[in-house]
C-alpha positions as CSV (number, residue, x, y, z in Angstrom):
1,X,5.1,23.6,-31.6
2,X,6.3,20.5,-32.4
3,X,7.6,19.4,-29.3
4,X,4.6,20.6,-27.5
5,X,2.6,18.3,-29.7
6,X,5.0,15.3,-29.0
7,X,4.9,16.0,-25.4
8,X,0.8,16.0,-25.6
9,X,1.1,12.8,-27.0
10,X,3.6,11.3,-24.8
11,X,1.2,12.4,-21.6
12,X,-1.6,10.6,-23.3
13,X,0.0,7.4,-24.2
14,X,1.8,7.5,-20.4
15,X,-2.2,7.6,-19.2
16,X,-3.8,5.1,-21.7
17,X,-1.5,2.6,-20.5
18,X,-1.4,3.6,-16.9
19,X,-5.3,3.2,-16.9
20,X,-5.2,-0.1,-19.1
21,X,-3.4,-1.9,-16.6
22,X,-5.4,-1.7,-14.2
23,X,-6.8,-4.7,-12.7
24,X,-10.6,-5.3,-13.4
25,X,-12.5,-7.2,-11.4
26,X,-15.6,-9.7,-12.1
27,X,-18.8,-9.5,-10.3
28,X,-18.3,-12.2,-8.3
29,X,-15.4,-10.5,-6.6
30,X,-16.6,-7.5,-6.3
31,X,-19.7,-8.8,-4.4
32,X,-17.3,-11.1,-2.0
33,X,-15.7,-7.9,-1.2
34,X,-18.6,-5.8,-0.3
35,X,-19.8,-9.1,1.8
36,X,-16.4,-9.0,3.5
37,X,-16.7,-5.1,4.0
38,X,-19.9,-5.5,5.5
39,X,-18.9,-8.4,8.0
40,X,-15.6,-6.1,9.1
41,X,-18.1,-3.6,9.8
42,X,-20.6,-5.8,11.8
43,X,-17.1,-6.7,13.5
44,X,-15.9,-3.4,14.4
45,X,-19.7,-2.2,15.8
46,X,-19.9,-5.6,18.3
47,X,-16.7,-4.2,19.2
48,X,-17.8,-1.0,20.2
49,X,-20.8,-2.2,21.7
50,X,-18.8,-4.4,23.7
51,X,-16.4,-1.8,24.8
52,X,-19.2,0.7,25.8
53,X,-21.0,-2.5,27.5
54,X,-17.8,-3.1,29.7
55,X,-17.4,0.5,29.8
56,X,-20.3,0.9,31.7
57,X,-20.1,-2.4,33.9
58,X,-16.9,-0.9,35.4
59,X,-18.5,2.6,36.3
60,X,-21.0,0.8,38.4
């Protein structure tokens, strides 16, 4: 029983300080991120456009 309840509280402590550590970002990064997922996004469609675009130049 007792080390059950010693193990319990090891796996606790081992996942209060796991999560504590993580890094926390402010607002202000969180929204430059999203900006900066949205504009690799807008990236990657022009690409495909341009791909499909080319795509169908060559088949003509």
């Amino acid at each position: 029983m007792r080390k059950s309840l010693f193990m319990f509280l090891f796996c606790l402590m081992t996942i209060g300080i796991a999560l504590s550590c993580r890094e926390e970002k402010s607002t202000g990064e969180k929204i430059e991120e999203g900006v900066e997922d949205i504009g690799d996004g807008i990236e990657d469609g022009a690409e495909e456009v341009e791909d499909a675009v080319e795509d169908v130049a060559d088949d003509h």
